[in-house]
N, C-alpha and C positions, 0 to 999 in steps of 0.2 A: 379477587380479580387479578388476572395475568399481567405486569407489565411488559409493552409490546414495545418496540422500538421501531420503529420506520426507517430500515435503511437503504441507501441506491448507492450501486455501481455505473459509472461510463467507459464502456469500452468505444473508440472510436480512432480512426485513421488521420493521416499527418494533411493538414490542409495543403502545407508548404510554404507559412511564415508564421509568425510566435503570434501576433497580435489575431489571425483569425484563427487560430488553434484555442486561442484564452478566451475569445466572445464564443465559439462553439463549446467549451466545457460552462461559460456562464449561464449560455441557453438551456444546457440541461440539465442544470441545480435550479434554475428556473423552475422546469417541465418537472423536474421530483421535486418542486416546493409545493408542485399544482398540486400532488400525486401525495402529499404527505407526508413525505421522505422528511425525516430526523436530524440523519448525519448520511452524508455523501464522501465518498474516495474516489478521486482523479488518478487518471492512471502514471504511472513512472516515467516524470521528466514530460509532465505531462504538455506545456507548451512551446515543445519543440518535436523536431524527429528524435530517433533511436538512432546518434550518429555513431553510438557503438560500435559499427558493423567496420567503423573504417577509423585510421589515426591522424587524425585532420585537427592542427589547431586550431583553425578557422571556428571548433565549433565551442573553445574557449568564449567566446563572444554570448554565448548563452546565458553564462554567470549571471547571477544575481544576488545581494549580500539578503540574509533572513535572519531576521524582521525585518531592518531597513528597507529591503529592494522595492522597487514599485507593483511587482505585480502579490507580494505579501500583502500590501496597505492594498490592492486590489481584490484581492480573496478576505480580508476584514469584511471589506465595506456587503461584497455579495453575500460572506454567513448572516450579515447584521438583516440584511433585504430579504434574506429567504427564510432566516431564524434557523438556518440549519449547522452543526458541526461539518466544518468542511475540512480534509484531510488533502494539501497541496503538493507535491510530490515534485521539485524542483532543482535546478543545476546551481546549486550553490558556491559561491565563494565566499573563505574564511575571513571574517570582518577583522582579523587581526593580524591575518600574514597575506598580501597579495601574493596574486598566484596557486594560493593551496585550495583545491576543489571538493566537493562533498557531493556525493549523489543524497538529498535532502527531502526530506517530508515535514513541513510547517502542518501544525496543530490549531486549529484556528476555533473556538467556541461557536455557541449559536447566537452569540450577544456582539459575534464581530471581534473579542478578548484574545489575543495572541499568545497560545499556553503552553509554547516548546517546539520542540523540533529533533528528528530522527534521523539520523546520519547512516546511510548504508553501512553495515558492520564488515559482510564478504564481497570479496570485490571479484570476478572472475577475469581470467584473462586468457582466451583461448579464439580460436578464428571466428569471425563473427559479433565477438564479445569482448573487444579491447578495451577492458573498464579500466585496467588499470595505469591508461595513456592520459584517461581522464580525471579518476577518483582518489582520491586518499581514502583508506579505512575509516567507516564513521570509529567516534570517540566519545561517544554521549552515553553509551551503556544501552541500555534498556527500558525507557520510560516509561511509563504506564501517566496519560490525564485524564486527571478527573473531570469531565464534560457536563454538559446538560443531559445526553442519554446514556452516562454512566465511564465506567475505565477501560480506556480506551489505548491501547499499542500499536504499533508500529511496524513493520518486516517490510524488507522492501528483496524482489525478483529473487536473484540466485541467493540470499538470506535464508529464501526457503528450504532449500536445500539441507541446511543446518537444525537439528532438532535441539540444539544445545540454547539458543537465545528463542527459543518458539515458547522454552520450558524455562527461562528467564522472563518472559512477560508472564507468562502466569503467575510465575512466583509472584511479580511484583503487583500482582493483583487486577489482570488484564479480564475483563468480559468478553472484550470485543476486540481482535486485532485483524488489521487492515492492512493487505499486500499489492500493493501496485507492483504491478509486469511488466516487460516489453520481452517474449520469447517468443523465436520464430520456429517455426515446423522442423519434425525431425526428432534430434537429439532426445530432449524432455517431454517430450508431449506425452507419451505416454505416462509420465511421474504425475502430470497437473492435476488428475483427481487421485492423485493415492498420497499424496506429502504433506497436504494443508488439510483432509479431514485427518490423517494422521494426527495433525496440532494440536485438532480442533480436541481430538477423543482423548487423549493423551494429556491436553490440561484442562479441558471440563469450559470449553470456551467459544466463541462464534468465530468465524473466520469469514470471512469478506474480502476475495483478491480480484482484482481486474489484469487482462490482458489485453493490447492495441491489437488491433484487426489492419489488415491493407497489407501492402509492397509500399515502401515505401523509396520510390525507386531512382529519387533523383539522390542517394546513397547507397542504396545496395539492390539486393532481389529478395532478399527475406521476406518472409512471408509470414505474418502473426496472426495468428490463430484463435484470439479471440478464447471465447467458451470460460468468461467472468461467470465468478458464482456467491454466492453466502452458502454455508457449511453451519451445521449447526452442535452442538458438543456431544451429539452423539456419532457426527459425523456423517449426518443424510444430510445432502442437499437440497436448499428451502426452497421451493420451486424449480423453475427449469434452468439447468446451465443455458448462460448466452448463446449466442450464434456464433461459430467457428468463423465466420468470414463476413459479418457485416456490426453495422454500426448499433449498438443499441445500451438505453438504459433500462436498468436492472432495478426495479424496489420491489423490496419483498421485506416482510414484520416477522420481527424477530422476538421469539416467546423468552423474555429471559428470565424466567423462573426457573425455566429447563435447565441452566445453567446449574442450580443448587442443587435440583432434582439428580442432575446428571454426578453429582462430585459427591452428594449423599450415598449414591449406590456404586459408583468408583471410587475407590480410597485411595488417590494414586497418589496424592498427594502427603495423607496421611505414612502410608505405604513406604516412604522416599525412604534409600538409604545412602546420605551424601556420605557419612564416616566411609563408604565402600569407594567411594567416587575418585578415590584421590589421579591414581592415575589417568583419566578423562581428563585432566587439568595440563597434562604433561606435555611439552612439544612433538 
């Protein structure tokens, strides 16, 4: 018998303040508790806007320290109510230096268990995407939790880009890794279905990434495009990519036996030749 995982994606638009942004991501871990859903990922910086777009200190005020912060001990209590792994995607501040920021992913069990957290590694900074006014480089590495539906990673937006830590969570023994977005039309769009079944095929693993939909325009005119998907390690899409331009959750069952299936008949990993790698490492 197959073991299935039940996962959901939210793609969804900026309300226009934090606290109805967080009851709108609660109502739809709710609606995929209704639906079966397992483990659920919120999208990147998920209860605020994408103030990326602009260099505004103002939007230092977002911070929040993780685990301590409130809306962590708030994302607890809703994996505990729903029984699902929920994956938090948040504007961190460093519990040990004021001031130092972290674009942040809290790991949260289906028991409510607070199991780590993912610190953006690549940080961009070009017009539209002033990350690095905001972010420090995460510093956590790579981590792969062990959950209730299994080991589970971490990538967050422009990370993707990078095949170097896609092929660091697998090493560390990732099933299942989960990318929260916020990227507006244009530039990348065309890469969104070619980078992340790239991962998925490449280390024998699921991929599950969301991206926000809207303008969100009392910051910029960008426009996110939405079209969240799960990937499966052969790199076909588990059902239908989301909608380009409107709000919606995504669950779809994840076969992961496929997983062994898929790395029995790829040996990419057997295959590796890091003795060759050295210059890969070089600045």
């Amino acid at each position: 018998m197959s073991r299935i995982v039940r996962g959901a994606l939210v793609q969804a638009s900026w309300t226009g303040d934090k606290e109805s942004m967080i009851q709108k991501h609660e109502q739809a871990a709710y609606d995929a508790a209704k639906q079966g859903a397992q483990v659920m990922l919120f999208q990147e910086l998920f209860y605020g806007p994408y103030f990326c777009q602009v260099q505004d200190p103002q939007y230092y005020s977002y911070t929040e320290l993780i685990p301590d912060g409130p809306t962590t001990k708030r994302m607890q209590d809703l994996a505990k109510q729903t029984g699902m792994v929920l994956i938090a995607p948040m504007y961190e501040e460093d519990e040990k230096a004021s001031g130092i920021y972290y674009n942040t992913a809290a790991v949260i069990d289906a028991d409510g268990k607070y199991l780590g957290k993912y610190r953006k590694t690549h940080i961009p900074h070009v017009k539209g995407f002033w990350e690095k006014f905001y972010f420090r480089p995460g510093n956590l590495g790579y981590p792969v939790f062990e959950t209730a539906v299994g080991k589970v990673g971490v990538y967050i937006c422009y990370d993707r880009h990078f095949p170097e830590g896609a092929r660091a969570l697998g090493l560390n023994g990732a099933e299942i890794v989960l990318i929260p977005s916020a990227t507006s039309r244009g530039l990348s769009e065309y890469l969104w279905r070619i980078e992340q079944p790239s991962h998925a095929v490449a280390n024998g693993y699921y991929v599950g990434t969301i991206n926000r939909v809207g303008i969100e325009s009392d910051i910029g005119d960008d426009d996110f495009y939405g079209q969240s998907y799960f990937v499966d390690p052969r790199g076909q899409f588990v059902g239908d990519v989301g909608s380009a331009h409107d709000e919606e959750l995504i669950v779809r069952d994840l076969d992961m036996d496929k997983i062994m299936e898929v790395r029995n008949t790829w040996q990419f990993y057997r295959d590796r030749r890091p003795d060759a790698y050295a210059d890969l490492t070089r600045p």
